[in-house]
N, C-alpha and C positions, 0 to 999 in steps of 0.2 A: 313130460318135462315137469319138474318139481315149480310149485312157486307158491310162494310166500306173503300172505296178506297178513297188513296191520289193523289192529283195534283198540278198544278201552278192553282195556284186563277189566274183568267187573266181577267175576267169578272165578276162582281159582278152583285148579283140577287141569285132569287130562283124559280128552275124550278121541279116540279111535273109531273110525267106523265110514257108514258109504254117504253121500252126501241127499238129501230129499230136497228138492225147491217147492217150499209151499207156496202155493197160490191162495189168497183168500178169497173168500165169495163177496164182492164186492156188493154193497147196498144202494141199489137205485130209489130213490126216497121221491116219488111223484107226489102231488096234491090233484085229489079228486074231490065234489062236492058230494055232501049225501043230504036227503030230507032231514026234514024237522021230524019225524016220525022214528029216522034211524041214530039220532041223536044218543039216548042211552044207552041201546046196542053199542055202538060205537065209543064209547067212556068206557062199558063194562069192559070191550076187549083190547082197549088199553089200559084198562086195570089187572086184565088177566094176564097180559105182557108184562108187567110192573112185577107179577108173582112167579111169573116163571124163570125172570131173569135173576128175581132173587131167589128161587129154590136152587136155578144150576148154579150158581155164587156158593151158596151155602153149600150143596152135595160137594162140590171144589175144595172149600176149605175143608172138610169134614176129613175128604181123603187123603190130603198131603198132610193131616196134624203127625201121623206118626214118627218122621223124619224130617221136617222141619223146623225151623227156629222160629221166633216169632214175628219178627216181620214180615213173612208171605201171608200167613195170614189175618195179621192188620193189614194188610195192605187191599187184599179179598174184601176183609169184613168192613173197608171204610169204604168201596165200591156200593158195596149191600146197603150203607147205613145213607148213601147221595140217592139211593132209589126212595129212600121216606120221605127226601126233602119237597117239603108242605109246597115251599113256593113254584116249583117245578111241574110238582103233581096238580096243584087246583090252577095255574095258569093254563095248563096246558088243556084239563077240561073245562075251563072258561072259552078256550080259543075254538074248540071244537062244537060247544055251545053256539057261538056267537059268531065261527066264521061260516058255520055248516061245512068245514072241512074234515078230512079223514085225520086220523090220532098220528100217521108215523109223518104228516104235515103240521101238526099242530107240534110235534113234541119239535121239532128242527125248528119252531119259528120262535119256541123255547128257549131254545139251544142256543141261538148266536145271542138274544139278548143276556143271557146267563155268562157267554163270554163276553159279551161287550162291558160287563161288569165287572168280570176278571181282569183283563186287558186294562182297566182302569186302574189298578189294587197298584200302590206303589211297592208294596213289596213281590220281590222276585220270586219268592217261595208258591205265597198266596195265589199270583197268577198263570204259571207253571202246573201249577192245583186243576187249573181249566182244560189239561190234557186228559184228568182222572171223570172229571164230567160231560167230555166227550165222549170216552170210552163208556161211561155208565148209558149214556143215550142212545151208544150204537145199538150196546147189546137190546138193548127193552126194543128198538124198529126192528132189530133183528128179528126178536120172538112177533111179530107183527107181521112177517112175511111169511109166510110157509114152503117157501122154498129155501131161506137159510135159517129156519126155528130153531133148529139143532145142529149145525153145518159152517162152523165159523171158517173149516178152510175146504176149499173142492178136493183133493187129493192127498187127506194127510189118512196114512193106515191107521189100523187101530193100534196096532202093536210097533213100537218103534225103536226094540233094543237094537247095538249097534248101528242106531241112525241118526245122524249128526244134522237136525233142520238147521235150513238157509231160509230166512224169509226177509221182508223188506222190513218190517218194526212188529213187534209182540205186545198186546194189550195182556196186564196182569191174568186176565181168565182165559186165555190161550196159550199162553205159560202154565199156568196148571193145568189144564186139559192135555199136552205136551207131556207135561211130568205124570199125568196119568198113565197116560200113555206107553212109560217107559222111557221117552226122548234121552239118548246117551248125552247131546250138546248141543248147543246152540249158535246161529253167527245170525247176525241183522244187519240191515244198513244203516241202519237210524238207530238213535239209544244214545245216551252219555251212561257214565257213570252213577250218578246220582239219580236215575231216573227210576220206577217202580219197580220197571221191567229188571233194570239191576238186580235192584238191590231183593228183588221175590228170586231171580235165577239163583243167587248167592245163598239165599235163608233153603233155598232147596237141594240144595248142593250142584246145581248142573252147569258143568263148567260151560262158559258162557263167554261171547269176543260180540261186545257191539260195536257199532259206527264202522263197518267193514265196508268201504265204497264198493258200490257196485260189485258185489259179492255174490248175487244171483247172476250177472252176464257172466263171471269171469268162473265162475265153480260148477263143472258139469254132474248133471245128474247117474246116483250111481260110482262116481268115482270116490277113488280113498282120499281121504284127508284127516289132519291131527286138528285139534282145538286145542291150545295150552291158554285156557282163562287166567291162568296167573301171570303170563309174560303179554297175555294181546295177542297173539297172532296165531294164526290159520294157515296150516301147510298142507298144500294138495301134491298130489302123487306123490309122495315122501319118497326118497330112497329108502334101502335096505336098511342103512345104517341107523340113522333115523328114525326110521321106524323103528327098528329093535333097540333103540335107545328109550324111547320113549313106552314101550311094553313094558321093559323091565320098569321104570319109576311109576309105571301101572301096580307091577306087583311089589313092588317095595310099600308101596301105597295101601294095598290087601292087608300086607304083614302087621302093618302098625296099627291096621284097624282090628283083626286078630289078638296081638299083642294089649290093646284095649279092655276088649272081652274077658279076658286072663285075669282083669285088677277087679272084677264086679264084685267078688266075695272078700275081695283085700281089703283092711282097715284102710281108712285115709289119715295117716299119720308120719306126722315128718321126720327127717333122717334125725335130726336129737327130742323125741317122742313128743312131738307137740299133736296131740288131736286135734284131726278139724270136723266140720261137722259141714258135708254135704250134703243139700234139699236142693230142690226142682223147682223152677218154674213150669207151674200150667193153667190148661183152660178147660179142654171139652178131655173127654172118656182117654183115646188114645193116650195123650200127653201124662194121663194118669199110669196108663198101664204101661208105658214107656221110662216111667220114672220109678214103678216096682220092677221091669226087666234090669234098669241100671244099680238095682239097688242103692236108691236114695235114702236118706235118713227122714223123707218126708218132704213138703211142699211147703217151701218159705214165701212162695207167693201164688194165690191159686186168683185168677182174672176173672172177676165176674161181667164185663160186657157185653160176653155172647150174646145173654141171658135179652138184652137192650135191644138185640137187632131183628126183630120180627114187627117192627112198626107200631107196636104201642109196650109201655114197661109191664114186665112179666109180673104177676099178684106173687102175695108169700106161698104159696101150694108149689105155685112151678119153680121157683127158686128153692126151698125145702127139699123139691125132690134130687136137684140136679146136687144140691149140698149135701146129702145123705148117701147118693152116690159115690159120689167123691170118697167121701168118706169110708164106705164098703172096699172101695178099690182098693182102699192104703191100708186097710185091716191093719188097726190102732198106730199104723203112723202119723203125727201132726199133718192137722191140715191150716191154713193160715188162708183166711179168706179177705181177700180188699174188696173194699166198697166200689160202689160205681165210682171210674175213674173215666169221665167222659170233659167233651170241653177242647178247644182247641184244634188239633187235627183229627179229634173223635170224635163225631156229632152223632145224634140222633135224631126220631120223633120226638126226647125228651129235652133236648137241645135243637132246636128247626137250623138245618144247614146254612141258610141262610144268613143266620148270627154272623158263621165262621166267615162270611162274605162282606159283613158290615165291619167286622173288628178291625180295627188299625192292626193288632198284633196279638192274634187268638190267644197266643203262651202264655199271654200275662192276663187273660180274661176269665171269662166267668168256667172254669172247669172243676172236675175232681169236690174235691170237701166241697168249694164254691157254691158246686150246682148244687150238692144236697143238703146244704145248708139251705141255700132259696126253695127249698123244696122239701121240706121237711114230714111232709105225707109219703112220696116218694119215699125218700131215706127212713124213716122209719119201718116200712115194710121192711127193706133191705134185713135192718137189723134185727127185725122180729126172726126173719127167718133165720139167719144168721144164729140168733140166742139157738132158737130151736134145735138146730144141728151141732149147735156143742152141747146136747143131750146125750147125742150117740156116738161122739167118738169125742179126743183131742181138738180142739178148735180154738184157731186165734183170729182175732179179728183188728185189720187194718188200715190204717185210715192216710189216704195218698195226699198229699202235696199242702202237708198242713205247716202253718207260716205263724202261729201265734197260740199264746197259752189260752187265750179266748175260744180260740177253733176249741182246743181240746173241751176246755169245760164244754161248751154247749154240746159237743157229739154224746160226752159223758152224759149230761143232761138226757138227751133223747136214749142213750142207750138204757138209761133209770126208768123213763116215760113206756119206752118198749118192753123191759122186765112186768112191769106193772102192766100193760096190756095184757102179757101173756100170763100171770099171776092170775088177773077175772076171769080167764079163760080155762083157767085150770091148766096151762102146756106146759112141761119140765123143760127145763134147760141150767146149764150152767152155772150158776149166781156171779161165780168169780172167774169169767171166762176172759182171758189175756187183753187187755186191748193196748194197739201200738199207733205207730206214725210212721210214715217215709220221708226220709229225709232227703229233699230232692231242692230246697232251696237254700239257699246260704244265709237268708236270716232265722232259717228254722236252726238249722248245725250251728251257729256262734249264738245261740240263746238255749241249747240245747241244757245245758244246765239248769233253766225254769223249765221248759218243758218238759223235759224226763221224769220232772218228778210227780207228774200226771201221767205218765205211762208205763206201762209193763214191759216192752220190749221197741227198739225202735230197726229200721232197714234203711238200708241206704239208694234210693234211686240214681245211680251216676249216670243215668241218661242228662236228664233234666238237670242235676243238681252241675253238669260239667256245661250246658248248655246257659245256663243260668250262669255261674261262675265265670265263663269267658265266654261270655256276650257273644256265642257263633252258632249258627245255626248249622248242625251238621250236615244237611239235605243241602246247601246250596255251594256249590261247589267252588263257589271264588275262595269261603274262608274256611273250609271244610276241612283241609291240611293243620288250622288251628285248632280244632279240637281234640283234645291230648291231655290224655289222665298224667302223664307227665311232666305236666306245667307244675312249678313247683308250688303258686298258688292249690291248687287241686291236691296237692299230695299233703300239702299242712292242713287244709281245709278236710281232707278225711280222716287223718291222724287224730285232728282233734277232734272230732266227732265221738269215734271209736275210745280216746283215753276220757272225753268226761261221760261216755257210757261206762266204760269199768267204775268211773268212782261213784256212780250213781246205782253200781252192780245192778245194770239192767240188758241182756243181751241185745248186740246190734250184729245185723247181717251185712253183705251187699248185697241185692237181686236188682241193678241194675246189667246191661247186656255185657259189661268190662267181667263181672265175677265168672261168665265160663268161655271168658279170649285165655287160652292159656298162656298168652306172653305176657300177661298181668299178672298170674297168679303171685308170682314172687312176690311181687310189690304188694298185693294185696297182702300177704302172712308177714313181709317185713313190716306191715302198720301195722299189725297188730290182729289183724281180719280172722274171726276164726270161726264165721259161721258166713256161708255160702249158698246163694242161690240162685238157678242157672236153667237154660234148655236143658231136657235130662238128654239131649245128644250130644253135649259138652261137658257131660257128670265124670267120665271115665277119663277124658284127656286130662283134667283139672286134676285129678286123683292122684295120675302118674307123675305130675309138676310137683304137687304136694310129697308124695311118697321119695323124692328126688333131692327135696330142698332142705338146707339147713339152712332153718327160719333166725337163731340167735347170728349167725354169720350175715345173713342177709339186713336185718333189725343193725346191727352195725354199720353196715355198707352204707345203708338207706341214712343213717343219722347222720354219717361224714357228708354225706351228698347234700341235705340240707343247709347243712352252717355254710357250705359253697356248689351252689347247684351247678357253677362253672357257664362256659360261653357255650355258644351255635358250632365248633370246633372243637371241642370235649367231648370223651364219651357220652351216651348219653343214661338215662340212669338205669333202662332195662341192659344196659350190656353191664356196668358195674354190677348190677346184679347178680349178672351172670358170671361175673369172674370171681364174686364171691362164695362163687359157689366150689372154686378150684380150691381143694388143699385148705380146707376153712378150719 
């Protein structure tokens, strides 16, 4: 008999296949005493716990870079960066010190005062935060036990194509482990929307139904069931019909991803010949060679925080090498490298986690240029290496979440200090190597006419820069529905940006996550957008939007819609767009 369970749609997609109930190995966390004798023992092998949990973290992210966006693995790498947090790690072997108890007792007695701290944070975000340093705790007692070191669930196979897990809630690194795996889909009981688990299922494409009450008693193992992550719901033993409804929007699903493939060698040029110029966001090896399969024009934004997440800041040798890399892979395409962009919801050893615990409101504290500006030994490496690698290919260099003409001079300043370092040294690089700014605040964009004319080229962050603009925090779901590139503030606010970059004739990108949503695209080329940067697993969709649109008919539409953006009952401005696209 067919039935039909509800959820949070949280991933879109459609998954077929038999159903698995996973069980997890649940952790029994006892406290035993040990001697004053076994004392250092006992520290080292919860410091070797501390390393292990962040090697399987990292071998995790390393695998799903190919095919994912970037969110799963921030999401991974902000797990890795709460294992360096100082106050965590030295309380924990203070306690073990002082109470002569065992590590996976001392880190739990950790644990609850770390939430009792969170529990406190009047912001909802912040303390919701305390679900991600639970999970960071389990896994480290995990690696403590040896009977689940390596064993997060008792009965999940190794291979899991057409298997759709049912489990009761998924911590981010058992989701990638899943996706290693193969995992066709997913259902949980526990999960909103907004939560990691989300929003990592979404960045990995696996269609995905959480908040499914009691979805392990009611779904037998072994049986067929459909996952539709775009509508919520869960259908076991489907009928015939249904079923073969759902295959076919399977293979329609093939066709268009095929159809994709087909545009990698096509210009991206618009239906009345407007070039546009599509580059990639990336970070580690894959993402690189993933953006020469799509055929990028290059990398408009290349993320150096990896680099940060091994518990102390990497010297200029290992940054040089990972830069020159990069560089090898794009054979002479641009490579555009940003500075540490840490702070906020991205701490590190370089940043103590515990900042992010003290701040009233991380977003607007010490991050990004911030931190390397208070840290100008730090940031100066950065840039030494940085100079060095625009030696050997194309390189630009960019500087995140800069708010004032001040910021600029002084980064200029040390970037002169850094030439000259490497001048005594005798090391080539660059002299007149590009340097830019992201434009992710809005008193950077409406002053953007003194600053530009301190930089070579500027990019548009609309993560921050829309978060910042309408005061909402996309992560927490009461105002989450307000965040919208389509608020007409937003849409004047990047207009202008983009028209006093022409007159200051200095190129400007977008490479925040709006530039490869392809229901944006429009809007993006009707502002005037003509330089692009995106997941290169969003390069090919964007390309067929682009090769699709008449940008002067769209530039039209978009100008009428301004003088009257109209009510909550009026189209809204991606469908005018899209009707301008009829008969233009």
């Amino acid at each position: 008999m067919s039935l039909t369970l509800k959820g949070h749609a949280v991933a879109p997609g459609i998954a077929i296949g038999r159903v698995h109930l996973a069980e997890r190995n649940e952790l029994e966390i006892g406290e035993y005493r040990i001697s004053e004798a076994d004392v250092e023992n006992e520290i080292q092998r919860y410091r070797n716990a501390v390393d292990a949990a962040r090697d399987q973290l990292n071998e995790l992210a390393d695998k799903i870079h190919p095919d994912v966006a970037v969110p799963a693995v921030e999401i991974i790498q902000s797990h890795v960066l709460m294992m360096g947090d100082s106050k965590i790690r030295e309380s924990t072997e203070i306690h073990i010190r002082e109470e002569l108890c065992n590590a996976e007792w001392a880190l739990q007695s950790q644990l609850e005062q770390v939430l009792s701290e969170f529990r406190s944070m009047d912001d909802e975000y912040i303390r919701t935060r305390g679900e991600d340093v639970t999970q960071v705790v389990r896994l480290i007692q995990s690696k403590l036990s040896a009977e689940t070191a390596n064993k997060p669930f008792e009965n999940i196979p190794d291979r899991l194509a057409d298997t759709l897990v049912i489990a009761k809630e998924l911590t981010p690194g058992e989701l990638a482990l899943l996706h290693e795996r193969g995992v066709a889909g997913i259902v949980t009981e526990h999960g909103g929307p907004h939560s990691h688990t989300a929003i990592l299922a979404s960045s990995l494409g696996i269609p995905a139904v959480l908040g499914v009450r009691e979805a392990r008693r009611l779904l037998r193992e072994d049986s067929t069931i459909i996952v539709d992550g775009g509508l919520g719901a869960v259908f076991a033993d489907p009928d015939s019909a249904r079923l073969q409804r759902y295959q076919e929007i399977q293979r329609e699903a093939e066709r268009f991803r095929l159809s994709l493939i087909a545009l990698r060698d096509r210009p991206a040029v618009s239906l009345d010949g407007v070039e546009i110029s599509l580059q990639a966001n990336a970070e580690r090896p894959a993402e690189l060679i993933q953006s020469v399969e799509v055929g990028s024009q290059g990398i408009g934004l290349y993320r150096t925080e990896f680099l940060y997440l091994q518990g102390r800041p990497p010297d200029e040798e290992s940054q040089l090498e990972e830069y020159l890399s990069a560089i090898q892979t794009l054979a002479g395409k641009p490579l555009t490298i940003r500075t540490l962009d840490l702070g906020a919801d991205k701490s590190t050893g370089v940043l103590d986690f515990s900042q992010l615990r003290r701040s009233v409101n991380p977003a607007l504290g010490l991050r990004a240029i911030r931190l390397c500006l208070s840290d100008t030994a730090l940031f100066k490496t950065q840039l030494r290496a940085i100079l060095r690698a625009s030696h050997a290919g194309p390189v630009r260099c960019l500087i995140p979440m800069v708010t004032s003409v001040r910021e600029v001079q002084l980064v200029k300043e040390l970037v002169e200090e850094a030439k000259q370092d490497l001048d005594k040294r005798k090391l080539p690089y660059d002299a007149n190597i590009p340097l830019g700014a992201m434009i992710e605040v809005p008193a950077a964009a409406l002053s953007l006419g003194d600053l530009g004319r301190y930089l070579d080229f500027v990019s548009i962050g609309t993560n921050d820069l829309l978060q910042y603009t309408l005061a909402v925090d996309r992560g927490d779901e009461q105002v989450a529905h307000l965040y919208d590139l389509q608020h007409p503030g937003v849409v004047r606010l990047i207009k202008h940006i983009l028209k006093v970059a022409r007159t200051l004739e200095i190129p400007a990108s977008v490479c925040g996550e709006v530039a490869g949503e392809s229901r944006y695209t429009q809007l993006l080329l009707a502002l005037g957008l003509k330089e692009f940067s995106m997941h290169p697993a969003r390069l090919l969709e964007v390309k067929q939007v682009v090769r699709k649109t008449n940008i002067s008919a769209a530039k039209v539409a978009i100008n009428q819609w301004l003088d009257d953006p109209g009510g909550q009952d009026d189209p809204t401005l991606l469908e005018i767009l899209d009707r301008s696209q009829i008969n233009p």
